[in-house]
N, C-alpha and C positions, 0 to 999 in steps of 0.2 A: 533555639531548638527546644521545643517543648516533650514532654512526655507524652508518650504515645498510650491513648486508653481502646480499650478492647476488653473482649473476654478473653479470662483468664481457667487453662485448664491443666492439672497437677498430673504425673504420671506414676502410674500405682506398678506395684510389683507385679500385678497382671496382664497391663500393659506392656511392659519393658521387651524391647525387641521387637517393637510392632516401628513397621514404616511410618514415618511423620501422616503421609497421608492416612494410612491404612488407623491409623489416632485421633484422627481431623474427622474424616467420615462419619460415623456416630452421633458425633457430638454436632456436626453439620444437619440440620433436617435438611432434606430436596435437594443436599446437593450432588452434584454427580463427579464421578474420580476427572473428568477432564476439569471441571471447573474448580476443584480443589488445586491440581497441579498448578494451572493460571494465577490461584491467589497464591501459590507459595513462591511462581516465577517469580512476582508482581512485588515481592518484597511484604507482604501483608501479614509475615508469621515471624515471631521471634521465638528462639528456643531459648532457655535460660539469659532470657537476656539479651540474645544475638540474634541477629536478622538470617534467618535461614532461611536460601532458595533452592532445596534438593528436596522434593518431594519422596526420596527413596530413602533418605536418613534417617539410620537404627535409635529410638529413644531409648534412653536409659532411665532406672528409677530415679525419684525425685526430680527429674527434671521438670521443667514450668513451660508450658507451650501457650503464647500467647497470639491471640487473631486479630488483628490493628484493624478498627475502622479506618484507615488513612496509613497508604502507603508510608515507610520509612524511607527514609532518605537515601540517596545511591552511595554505592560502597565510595570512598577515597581510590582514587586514580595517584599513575605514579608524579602527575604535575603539583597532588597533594602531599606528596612527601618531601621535604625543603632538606637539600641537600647542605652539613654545617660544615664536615671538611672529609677531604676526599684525596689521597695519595696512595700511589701503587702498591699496599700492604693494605689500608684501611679507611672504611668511611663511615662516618658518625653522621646519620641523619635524625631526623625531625620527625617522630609520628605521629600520623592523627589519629584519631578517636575511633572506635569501628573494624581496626584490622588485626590481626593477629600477625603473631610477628612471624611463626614458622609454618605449615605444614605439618598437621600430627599423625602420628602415623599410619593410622587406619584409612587416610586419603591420598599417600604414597601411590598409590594402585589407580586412583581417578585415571580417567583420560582427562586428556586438556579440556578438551571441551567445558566438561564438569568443575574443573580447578578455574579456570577462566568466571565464571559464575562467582564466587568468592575467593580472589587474589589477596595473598600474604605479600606482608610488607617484604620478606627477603625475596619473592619473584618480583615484585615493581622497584625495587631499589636499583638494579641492573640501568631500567630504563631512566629512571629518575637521574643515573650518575650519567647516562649519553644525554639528557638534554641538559644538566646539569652544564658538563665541560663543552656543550655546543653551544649555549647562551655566551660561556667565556671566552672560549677559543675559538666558534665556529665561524661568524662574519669576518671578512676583510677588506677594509675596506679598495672598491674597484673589482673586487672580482664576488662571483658568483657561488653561492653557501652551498659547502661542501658537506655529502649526505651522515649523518652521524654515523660512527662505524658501532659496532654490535661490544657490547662491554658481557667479560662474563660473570656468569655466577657467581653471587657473594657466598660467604658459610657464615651461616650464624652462630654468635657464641655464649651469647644469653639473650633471654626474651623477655619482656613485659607482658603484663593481659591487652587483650582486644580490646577494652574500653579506656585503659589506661594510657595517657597520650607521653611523649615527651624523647627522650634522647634514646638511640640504641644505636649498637658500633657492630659492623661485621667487618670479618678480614674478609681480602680478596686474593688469597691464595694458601697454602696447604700449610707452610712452615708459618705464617703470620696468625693463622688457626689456632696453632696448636700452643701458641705462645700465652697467646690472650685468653684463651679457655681456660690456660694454670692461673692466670691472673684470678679470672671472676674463682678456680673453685676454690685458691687461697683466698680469696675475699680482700686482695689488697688493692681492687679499683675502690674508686671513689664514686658512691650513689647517696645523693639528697633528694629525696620526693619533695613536694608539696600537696598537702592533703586539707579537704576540711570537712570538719568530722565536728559530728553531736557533740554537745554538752561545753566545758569549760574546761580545757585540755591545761594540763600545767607540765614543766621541763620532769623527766625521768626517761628512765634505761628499760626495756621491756623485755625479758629475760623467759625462755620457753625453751619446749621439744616441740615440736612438729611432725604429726603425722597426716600419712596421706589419706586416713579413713580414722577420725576419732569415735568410730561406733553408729553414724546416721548418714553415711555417705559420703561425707567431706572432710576440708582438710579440718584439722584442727592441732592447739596444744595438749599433751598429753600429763595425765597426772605425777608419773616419775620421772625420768630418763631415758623413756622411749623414744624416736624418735629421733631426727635431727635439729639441733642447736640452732636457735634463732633470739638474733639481738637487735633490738633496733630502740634508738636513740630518737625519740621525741622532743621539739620544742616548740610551744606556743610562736606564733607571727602577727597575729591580729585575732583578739577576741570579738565576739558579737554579740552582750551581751552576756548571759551565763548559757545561751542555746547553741552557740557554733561556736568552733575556733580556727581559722585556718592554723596548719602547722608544719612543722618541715620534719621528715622524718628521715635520718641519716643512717642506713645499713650498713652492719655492722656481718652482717652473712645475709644472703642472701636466695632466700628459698621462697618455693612458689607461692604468690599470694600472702607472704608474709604481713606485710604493713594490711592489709583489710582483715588478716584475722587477730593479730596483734590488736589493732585499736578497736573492732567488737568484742574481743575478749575480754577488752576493759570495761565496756561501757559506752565509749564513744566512735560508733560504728562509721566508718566514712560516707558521706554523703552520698544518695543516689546506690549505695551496693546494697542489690539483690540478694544475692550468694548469703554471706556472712550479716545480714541482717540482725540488730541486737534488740530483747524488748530491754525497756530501761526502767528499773526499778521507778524512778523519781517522775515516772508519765511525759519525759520529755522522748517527743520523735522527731523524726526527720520529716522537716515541712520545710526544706529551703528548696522544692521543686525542680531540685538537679535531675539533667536531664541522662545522666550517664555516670558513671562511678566520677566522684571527684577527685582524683589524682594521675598527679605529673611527674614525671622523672623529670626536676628541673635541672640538674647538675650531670655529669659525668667526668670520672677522668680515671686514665689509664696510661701506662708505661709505654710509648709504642714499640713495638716487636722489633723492632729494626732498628733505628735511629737511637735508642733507649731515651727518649726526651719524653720529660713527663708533662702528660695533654690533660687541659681541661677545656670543659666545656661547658655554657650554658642556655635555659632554653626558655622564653619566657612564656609566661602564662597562657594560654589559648583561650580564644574569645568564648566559648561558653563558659569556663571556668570565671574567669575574668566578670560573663557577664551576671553571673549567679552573688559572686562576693557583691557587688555592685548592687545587687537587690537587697543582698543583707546589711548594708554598709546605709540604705536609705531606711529603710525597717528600723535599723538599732540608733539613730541618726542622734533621738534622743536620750 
């Protein structure tokens, strides 16, 4: 998966609240609103980063509106989501790259139609777990496959970013919810990323406040005690030279976006991330041509709500990831 190039156009505080289209037009010579709509159906526009196909989508300041010469690739389907285990309280799946994990809430209101156009990982997990237990249980042999019955709604209990690929666990019912939500917001699951990030990363503890507006729109750590506490536990895994390092980053709390602003606030920004982008004193950038933030939730483990039996789980690498280290592994060779 290569990077998608295009123009690139920034959204100013006079912009903000204008329709994606109604932002697009301008800056389009000759073109006309039906044929804007069509490139935005077509997948030809990313908004911060993410492939956006609602031409009636409110921009906000600072966001990045970008025009692909070449469509982006079709969202993941629920046959993309690899189901790791799955019992009547909880199921720990597999995600890929591209989807968000909830519905935020200003989309609550969509009709389907609209929510259909870009599907979250908890609406296709449903379907993911009926084909899931129909591949196991649904042939017999001698008789004729029985139609998959309707699975319902999972509840989400924590989430990952949309480019961010790897493990996420929902319950599937109301008492297994509420169980697992004290878990994540004591912070006594178990989360290890894999990331790889600029520069020549070495073992330490990343110790911060976080807030959700450091003064330029985004999150950041805060100078005092503002903010909420954020810890995350860095270890080197493979250096590439003094220019990359893949690393495992083991949370410690676990707050939004923490590990990509944690490691730009050091110096060594994760590869591929837009958002929290670092300049580096020392003139080294990111030239490893990732095609999407480079990190994975590769670990998981949690208390199950019912059984008390303590789960883990892990998730290995995904083939862009995989195939990027692999370019830098022939680069650094000598």
């Amino acid at each position: 998966m290569k990077r998608q190039t295009g123009t690139v156009h920034h959204v100013t505080e006079a912009d903000r609240g204008k329709t994606l289209a109604a932002f697009l037009r301008p800056r389009l010579d000759s073109t006309s609103w039906s044929a804007i709509q069509k490139m935005v159906r077509s997948r030809h526009v990313l908004v911060h980063g993410n492939v956006c196909t609602d031409a009636a989508r409110r921009l906000k300041e600072g966001e990045v509106v970008k025009v692909l010469e070449v469509a982006a690739a079709a969202l993941p389907k629920a046959d993309d989501v690899r189901v790791v285990h799955v019992d009547d309280d909880v199921v720990v799946v597999d995600k890929p790259t591209g989807l968000t994990t909830t519905r935020h809430h200003e989309e609550l209101s969509w009709p389907a139609r609209r929510r259909q156009m870009q599907p979250t990982l908890e609406e296709l997990v449903p379907d993911a777990i009926g084909r899931h237990l129909h591949r196991r249980f649904g042939s017999v042999a001698g008789r004729a496959e029985p139609k998959r019955r309707r699975i319902s709604p999972v509840r989400a209990v924590h989430r990952i970013d949309r480019e961010t690929s790897g493990l996420v666990v929902f319950a599937r019912n109301v008492p297994a919810s509420r169980i697992l939500a004290e878990q994540f917001r004591l912070h006594t699951t178990h989360r290890r990323y894999l990331a790889l990030v600029v520069g020549r990363a070495n073992p330490r503890t990343i110790r911060s406040h976080l807030l959700r507006d450091r003064g330029d729109g985004r999150r950041g750590s805060a100078e005092g005690d503002d903010g909420k506490e954020a810890v995350t536990h860095v270890a080197p895994v493979e250096h590439f030279g003094d220019d990359y390092t893949l690393v495992e980053c083991r949370l410690e709390t676990g707050r939004t976006h923490q590990i990509r602003i944690h490691m730009s606030e050091s110096g060594q920004m994760v590869c591929g991330d837009r958002v929290y982008a670092s300049s580096r004193r020392d003139g080294l950038q990111d030239e490893s041509a990732a095609p999407r933030v480079m990190l994975h939730a590769a670990e998981l483990g949690f208390v199950h709500p019912v059984t008390g039996e303590e789960l883990r789980f892990t998730s290995p690498l995904p083939a862009d990831m995989r195939k990027v280290i692999a370019d830098l592994r022939k680069r650094y060779a000598t």
